[in-house]
N, C-alpha and C positions, 0 to 999 in steps of 0.2 A: 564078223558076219557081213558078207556082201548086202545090197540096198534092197535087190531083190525077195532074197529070204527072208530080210528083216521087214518088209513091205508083206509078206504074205504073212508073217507071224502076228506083226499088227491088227491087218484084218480079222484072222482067224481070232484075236483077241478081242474085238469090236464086236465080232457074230458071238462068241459065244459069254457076249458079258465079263471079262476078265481084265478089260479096260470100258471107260467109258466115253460112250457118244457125246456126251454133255461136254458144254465149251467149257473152260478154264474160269471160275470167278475170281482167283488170285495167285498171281504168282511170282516168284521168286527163285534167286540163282544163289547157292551156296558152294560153298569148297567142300568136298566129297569126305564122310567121314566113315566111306566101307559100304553104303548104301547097295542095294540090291535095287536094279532096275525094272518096274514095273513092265515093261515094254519088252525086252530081249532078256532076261533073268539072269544076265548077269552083276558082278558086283563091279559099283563104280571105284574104279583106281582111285589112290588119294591125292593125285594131282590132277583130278580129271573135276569139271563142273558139273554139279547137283542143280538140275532143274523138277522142283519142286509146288507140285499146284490144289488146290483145291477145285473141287469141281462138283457142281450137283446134279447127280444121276437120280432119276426115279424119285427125287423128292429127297434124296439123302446126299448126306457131302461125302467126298470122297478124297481122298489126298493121294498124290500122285510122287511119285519119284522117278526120274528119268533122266538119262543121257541126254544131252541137248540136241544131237543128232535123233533119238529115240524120239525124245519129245515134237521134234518139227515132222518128225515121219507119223506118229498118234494124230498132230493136229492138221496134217496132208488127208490121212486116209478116212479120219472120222468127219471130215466136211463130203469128202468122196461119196461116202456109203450114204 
């Protein structure tokens, strides 16, 4: 997915609550074991890095799985909006 599309898909995720605004309270980087990308829905390759976060939205936590690429475009656009 070009930067672009994936930049609008974020947002449209942001607007309609499907990711959240809330910063990162923890996080961490694992080796990919098939993971499904919260951010772009697709699955992480198994040589690919698992960036993984908790976050509290709304009063509630939230764990995150993302592309590291995914994840810097989530914490670009959710400062943005």
């Amino acid at each position: 997915m070009d930067e672009e599309a994936l930049r609008r898909l974020v947002r449209a995720k942001l607007e309609n609550g499907r990711l959240p605004h809330a910063g990162v309270q923890r996080i961490w980087s694992s080796p990919s074991d098939g993971e499904t990308c919260d951010a772009c829905d697709t699955v992480l390759a198994k040589d690919q890095v698992l960036m993984e976060g908790v976050t509290l939205d709304l009063g509630r936590s939230h764990i995150l799985q993302l592309h590291v690429r995914c994840f810097q475009m989530w914490e670009h656009e959710r400062r943005a909006v």
